[in-house]
C-alpha positions in Angstrom: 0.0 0.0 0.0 3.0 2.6 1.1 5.0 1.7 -2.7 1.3 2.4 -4.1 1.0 5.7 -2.6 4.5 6.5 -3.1 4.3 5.7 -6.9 1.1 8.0 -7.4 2.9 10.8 -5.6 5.3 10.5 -8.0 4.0 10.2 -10.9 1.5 13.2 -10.0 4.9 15.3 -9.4 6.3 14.3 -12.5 3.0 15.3 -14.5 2.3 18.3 -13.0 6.7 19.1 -13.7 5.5 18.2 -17.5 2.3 20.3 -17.5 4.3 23.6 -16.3 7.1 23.0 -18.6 5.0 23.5 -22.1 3.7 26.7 -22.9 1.2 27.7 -26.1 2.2 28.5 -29.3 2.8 32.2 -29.7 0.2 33.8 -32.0 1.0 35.6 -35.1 -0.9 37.2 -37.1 0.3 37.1 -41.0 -0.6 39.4 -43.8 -3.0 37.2 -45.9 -6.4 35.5 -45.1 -8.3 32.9 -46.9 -11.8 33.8 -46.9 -15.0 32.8 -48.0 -18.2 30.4 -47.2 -18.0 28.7 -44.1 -14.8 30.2 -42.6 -16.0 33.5 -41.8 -14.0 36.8 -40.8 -10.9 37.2 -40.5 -10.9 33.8 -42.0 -7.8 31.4 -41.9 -4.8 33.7 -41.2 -1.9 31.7 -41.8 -0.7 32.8 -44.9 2.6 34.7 -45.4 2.5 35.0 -49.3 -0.9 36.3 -51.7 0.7 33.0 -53.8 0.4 31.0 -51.1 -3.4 31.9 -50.2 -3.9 31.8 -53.7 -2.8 28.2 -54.1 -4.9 27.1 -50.9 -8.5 28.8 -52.6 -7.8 27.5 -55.9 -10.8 25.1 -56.5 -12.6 25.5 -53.5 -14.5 29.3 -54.0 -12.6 30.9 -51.4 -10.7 34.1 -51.9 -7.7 36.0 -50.7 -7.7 39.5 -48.5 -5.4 41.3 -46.5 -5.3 40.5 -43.0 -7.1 43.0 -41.1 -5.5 42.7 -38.0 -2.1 42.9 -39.6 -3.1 45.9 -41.7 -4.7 47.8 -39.3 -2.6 47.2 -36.2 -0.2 49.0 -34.1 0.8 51.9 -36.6 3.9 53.8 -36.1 3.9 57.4 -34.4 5.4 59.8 -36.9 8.2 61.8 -35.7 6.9 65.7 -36.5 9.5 68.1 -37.1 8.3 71.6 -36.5 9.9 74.7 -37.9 10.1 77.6 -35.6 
């Protein structure tokens, strides 16, 4: 009964070791969507080439768009010069 006890302890330990070791996969958000019936908007995100969204809609009457969120994100602050 103890070696019982003793071999759930550890293999809770060890499991729990493996569960905080993993983390999730970083999102990114890349410039092209494939869009159309059934996948909604944005759509399917994963594109990094037009070419390659392209290839993925070609028989299946989806279509290609810019990626909103990538388009429209952070913008850069322009530097203003003044003249005094």
């Amino acid at each position: 009964m103890r070696n019982a006890l003793v071999a759930i302890l550890a293999l809770s330990a060890a499991t729990a070791a493996s569960v905080a070791a993993t983390s999730p996969a970083a999102a990114y958000d890349y410039p092209y969507c494939l869009q159309g019936r059934g996948i909604g908007i944005p759509g399917d995100c994963s594109y990094a080439s037009y070419g390659q969204c392209m290839a993925s809609a070609s028989g299946r009457s989806l279509y290609c768009n810019v990626n909103p969120r990538f388009a429209y994100g952070q913008q850069r602050r322009m530097r203003i010069y003044r003249d005094y």
